[in-house]
C-alpha positions in Angstrom: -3.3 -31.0 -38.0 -1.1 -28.0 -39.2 2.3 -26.6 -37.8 4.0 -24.1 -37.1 7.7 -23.3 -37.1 10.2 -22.9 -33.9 10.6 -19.2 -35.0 6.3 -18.3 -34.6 6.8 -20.3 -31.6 9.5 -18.2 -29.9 7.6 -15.2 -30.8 4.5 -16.4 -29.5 5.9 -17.4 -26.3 7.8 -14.1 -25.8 4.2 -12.9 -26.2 3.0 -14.6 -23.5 6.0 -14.7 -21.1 6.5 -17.9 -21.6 9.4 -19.5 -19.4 11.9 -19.9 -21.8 13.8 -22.9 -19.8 10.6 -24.9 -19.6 8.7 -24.5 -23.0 12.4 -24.3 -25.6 13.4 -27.4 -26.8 17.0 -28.4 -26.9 18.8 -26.8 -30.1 19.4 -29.8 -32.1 19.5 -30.5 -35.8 16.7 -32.5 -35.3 14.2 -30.4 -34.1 15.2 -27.3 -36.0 13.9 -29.4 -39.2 10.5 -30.7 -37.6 7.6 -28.6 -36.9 5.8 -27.4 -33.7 2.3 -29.1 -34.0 -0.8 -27.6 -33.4 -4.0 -29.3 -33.1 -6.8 -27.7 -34.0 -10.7 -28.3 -33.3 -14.0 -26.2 -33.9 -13.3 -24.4 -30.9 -9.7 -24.8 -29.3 -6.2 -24.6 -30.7 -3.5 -26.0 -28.7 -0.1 -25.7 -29.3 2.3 -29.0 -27.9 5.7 -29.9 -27.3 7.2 -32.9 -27.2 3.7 -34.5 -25.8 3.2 -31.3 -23.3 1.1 -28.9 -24.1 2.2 -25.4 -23.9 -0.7 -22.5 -24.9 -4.2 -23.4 -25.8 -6.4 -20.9 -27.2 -10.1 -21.2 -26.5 -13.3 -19.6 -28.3 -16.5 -19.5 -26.4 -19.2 -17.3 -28.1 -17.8 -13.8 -27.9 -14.7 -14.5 -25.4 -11.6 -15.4 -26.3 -9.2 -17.6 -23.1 -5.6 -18.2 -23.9 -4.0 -20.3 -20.8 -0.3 -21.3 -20.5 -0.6 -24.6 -19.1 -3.8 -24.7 -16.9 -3.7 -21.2 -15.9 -6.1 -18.9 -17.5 -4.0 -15.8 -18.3 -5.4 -13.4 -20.9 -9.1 -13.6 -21.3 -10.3 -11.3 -24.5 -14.4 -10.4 -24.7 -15.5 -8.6 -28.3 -19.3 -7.3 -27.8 -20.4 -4.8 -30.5 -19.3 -1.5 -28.8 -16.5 -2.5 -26.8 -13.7 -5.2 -25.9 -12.7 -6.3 -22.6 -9.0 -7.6 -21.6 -8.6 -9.6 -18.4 -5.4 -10.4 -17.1 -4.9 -11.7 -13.5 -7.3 -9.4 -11.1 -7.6 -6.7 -13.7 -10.0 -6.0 -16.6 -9.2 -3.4 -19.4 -12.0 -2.3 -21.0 -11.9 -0.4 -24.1 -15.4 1.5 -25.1 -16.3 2.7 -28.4 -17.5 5.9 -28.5 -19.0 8.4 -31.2 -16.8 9.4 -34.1 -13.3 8.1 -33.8 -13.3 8.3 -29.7 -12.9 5.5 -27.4 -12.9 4.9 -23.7 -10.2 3.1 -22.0 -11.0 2.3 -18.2 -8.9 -0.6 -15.5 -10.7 -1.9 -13.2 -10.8 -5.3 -10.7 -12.2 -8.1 -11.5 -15.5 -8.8 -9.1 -16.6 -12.2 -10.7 -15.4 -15.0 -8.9 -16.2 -17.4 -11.5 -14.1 -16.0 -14.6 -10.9 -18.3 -14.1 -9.0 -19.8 -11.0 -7.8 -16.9 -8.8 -3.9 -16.4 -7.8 -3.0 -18.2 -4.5 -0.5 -15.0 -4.4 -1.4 -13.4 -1.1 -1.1 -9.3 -1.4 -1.5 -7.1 2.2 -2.9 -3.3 2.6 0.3 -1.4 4.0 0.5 1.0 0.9 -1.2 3.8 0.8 -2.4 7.1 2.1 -3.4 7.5 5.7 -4.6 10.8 7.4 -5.6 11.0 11.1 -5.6 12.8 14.5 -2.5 12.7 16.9 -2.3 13.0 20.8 0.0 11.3 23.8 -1.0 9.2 26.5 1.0 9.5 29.7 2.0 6.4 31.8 -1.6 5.9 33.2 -2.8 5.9 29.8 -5.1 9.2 29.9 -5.4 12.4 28.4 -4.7 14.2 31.6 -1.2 16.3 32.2 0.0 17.4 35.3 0.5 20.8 35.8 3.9 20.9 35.5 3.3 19.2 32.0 0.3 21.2 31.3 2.2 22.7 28.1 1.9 19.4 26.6 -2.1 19.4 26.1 -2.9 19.6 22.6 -5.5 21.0 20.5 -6.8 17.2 19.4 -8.7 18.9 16.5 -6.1 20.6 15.0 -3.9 17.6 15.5 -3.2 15.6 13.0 -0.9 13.0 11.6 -0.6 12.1 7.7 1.4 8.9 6.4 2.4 8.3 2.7 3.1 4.5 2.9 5.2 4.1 -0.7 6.9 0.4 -0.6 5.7 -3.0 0.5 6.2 -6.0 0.3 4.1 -9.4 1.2 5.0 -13.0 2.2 2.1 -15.5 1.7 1.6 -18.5 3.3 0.2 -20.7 1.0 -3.2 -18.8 0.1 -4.3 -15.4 -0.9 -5.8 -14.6 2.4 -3.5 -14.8 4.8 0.5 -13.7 5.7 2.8 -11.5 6.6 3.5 -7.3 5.2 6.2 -5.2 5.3 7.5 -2.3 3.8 8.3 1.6 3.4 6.6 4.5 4.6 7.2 8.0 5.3 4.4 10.0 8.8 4.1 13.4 9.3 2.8 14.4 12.8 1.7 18.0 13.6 0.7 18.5 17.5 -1.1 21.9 17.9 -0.7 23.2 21.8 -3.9 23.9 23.3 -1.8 26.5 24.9 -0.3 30.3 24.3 3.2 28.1 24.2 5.6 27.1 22.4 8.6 24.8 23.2 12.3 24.9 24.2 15.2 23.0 25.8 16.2 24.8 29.1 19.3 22.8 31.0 18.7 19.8 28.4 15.1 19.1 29.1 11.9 20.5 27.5 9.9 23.2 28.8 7.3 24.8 28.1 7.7 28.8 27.2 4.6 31.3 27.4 4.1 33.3 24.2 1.0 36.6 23.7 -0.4 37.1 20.7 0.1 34.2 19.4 -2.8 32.6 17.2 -0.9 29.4 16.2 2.2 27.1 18.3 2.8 23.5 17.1 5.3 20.9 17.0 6.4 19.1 13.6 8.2 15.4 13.8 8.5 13.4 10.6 10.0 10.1 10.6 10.6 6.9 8.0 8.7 3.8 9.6 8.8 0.2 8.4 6.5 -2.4 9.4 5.9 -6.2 10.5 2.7 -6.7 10.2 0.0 -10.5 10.1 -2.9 -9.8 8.3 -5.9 -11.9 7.2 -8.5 -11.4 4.4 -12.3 -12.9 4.3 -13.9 -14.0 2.6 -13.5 -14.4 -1.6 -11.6 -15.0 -3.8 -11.3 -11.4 -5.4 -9.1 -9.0 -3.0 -11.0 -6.0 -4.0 -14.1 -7.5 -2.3 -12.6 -9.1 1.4 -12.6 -7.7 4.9 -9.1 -8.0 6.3 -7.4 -7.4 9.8 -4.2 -7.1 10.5 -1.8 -5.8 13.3 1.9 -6.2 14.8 4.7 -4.0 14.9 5.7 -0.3 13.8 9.2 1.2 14.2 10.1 4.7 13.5 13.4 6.4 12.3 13.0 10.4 13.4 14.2 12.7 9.9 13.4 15.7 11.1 11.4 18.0 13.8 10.7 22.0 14.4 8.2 24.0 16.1 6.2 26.8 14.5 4.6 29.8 16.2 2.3 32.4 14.4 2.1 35.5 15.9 0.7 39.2 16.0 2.4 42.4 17.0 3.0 46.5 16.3 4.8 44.9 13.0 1.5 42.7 12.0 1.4 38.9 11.6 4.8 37.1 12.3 6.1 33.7 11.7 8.9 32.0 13.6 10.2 28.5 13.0 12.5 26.8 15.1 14.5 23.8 13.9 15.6 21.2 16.6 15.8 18.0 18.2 14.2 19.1 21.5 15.0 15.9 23.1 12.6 14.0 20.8 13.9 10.2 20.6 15.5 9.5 17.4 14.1 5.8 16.6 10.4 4.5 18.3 8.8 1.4 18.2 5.0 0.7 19.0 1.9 -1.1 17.8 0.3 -0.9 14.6 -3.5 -2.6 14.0 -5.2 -2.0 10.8 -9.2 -3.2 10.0 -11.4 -2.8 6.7 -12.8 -3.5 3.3 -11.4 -3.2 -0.2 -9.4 0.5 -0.4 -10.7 1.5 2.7 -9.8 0.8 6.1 -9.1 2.4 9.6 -5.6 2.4 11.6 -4.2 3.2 14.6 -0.8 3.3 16.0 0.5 3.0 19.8 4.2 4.3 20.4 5.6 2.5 23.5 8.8 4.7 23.1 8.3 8.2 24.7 8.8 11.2 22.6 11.3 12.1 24.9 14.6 11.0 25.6 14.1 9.6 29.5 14.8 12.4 32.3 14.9 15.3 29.3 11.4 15.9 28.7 7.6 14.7 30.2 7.1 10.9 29.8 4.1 10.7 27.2 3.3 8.1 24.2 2.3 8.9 20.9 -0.4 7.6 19.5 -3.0 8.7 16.3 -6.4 7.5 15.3 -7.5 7.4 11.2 -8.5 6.6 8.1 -6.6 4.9 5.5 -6.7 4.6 1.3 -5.2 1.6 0.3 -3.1 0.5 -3.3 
């Protein structure tokens, strides 16, 4: 048996990130004078308090485990030409290279049987997203009347790009299933199929023949935030599950403009026009997400029109994509 004093131990602990209210013993005269004990064996070192043991540090051939409690939370692997740090889902590996040069690289974790796995359930809202964009009218098709005919988009050229920068899960119980919310910022560009542009004409939106013109889009951006229920199977590691997820998507409008590019006697011409056209300032709709790991596909339903009602043709957004995940 040897000891250590109360001072290694609060440096140890802050170390570790050891709860301080749980693991400090009360400040007495008492215990300042006696020593922490340590236990030692051939091939673990535990350190206790008052009967509870508090870090253990184990040595199995080349690897290292030092658990607070049962909890396996630094793992440390020495092999002749590199080292290898695991902490949680994550593994630091640090390659020796010729010379003086080394290779640091982070990755996941992909073997299930290193320690217990965190019961802390983490969603796929985060991320970058990039898809097509197009409206369905109240029959749900494509189609446009020909008094909307201005409308009909360009579905190639037509594209929507989300940068999803905040979230935030709620488990329930387990890693593989609850609730996600969060932060995100989408961009949608609809390119008319049309020599047209846009305009508001007695407080509703028409659509305004143009010549020469090789480009004519619309621009809306808006700050969304989620409710979404996902599940993840099966696994233990994140990285390797399929999850699914869906539920509800609202939309906060920032901004919107149309573009036109143009040719004339004075050569190629830009003009941008910056407005509300009628567009609805908040929209709600359906979100449903499906994939593996980093990857996934989305796709988003808007039951609000992009119109205000009576000011513009009735017709729901909707996009189609790919997402990259955090």
């Amino acid at each position: 048996m040897t000891a250590i004093n109360a001072q290694e131990l609060d440096s140890l602990k802050a170390i570790m990130g050891v709860d301080q209210e749980e693991t400090i013993m009360e400040s007495t005269d008492e215990n300042e004078s006696n020593p922490v004990p340590v236990e030692e064996n051939q091939d673990e070192v535990k350190v206790i308090v008052r009967d509870k043991e508090i870090v253990r540090v184990i040595e199995s051939g080349d690897s290292t485990v030092v658990k607070l409690g049962n909890k396996g939370i630094v793992r440390v692997i020495e092999q002749p030409d590199s080292t290898r740090i695991r902490v949680g889902d994550k593994e630091i590996s640090i390659v020796e290279r010729y010379g003086d040069n080394a290779e640091i690289r982070i990755d996941d974790i992909d073997d299930d049987n290193h320690w217990p796995k965190s019961k802390k359930f983490r969603g796929h809202w985060a991320g970058f997203e990039w898809g097509i964009n197009n409206f369905l009218d109240n029959e749900m098709t494509l189609s446009r009347e020909e008094s909307n005919g201005f409308m009909d988009l360009n579905s190639g050229r037509s594209w929507v790009i989300n940068l999803n920068f905040a979230q935030y899960s709620l488990g329930f119980g387990t890693s593989h299933a609850g609730l996600v919310t969060g932060l995100g910022l989408e961009y949608n560009n609809y390119f008319f199929d049309g020599n047209n542009t846009i305009i508001e004409e007695n407080d509703y939106v028409v659509g305004v023949d143009t010549t020469g013109v090789s480009k004519s889009k619309l621009t809306t951006s808006y700050l969304r935030i989620p409710l979404i229920f996902e599940v993840q199977f099966p696994g233990t590691v994140r990285a390797k599950r399929v999850f699914i997820s869906g539920g509800i998507v609202a939309g906060l409008k920032m901004g919107s403009h149309t573009k036109i590019v143009y040719k004339n006697d004075e050569g190629r011409n830009r003009d941008k026009n910056n407005d509300d056209f009628n567009i609805n300032p908040f929209r709600y709709g359906l979100t449903f997400r499906a994939g593996f790991g980093a990857i996934c596909v989305f796709g988003d339903y808007y039951f609000t029109p992009l119109y205000v009602a009576d000011k513009g043709p009735e017709l729901h957004p909707f996009s189609l994509g790919l997402s990259l995940v955090f």
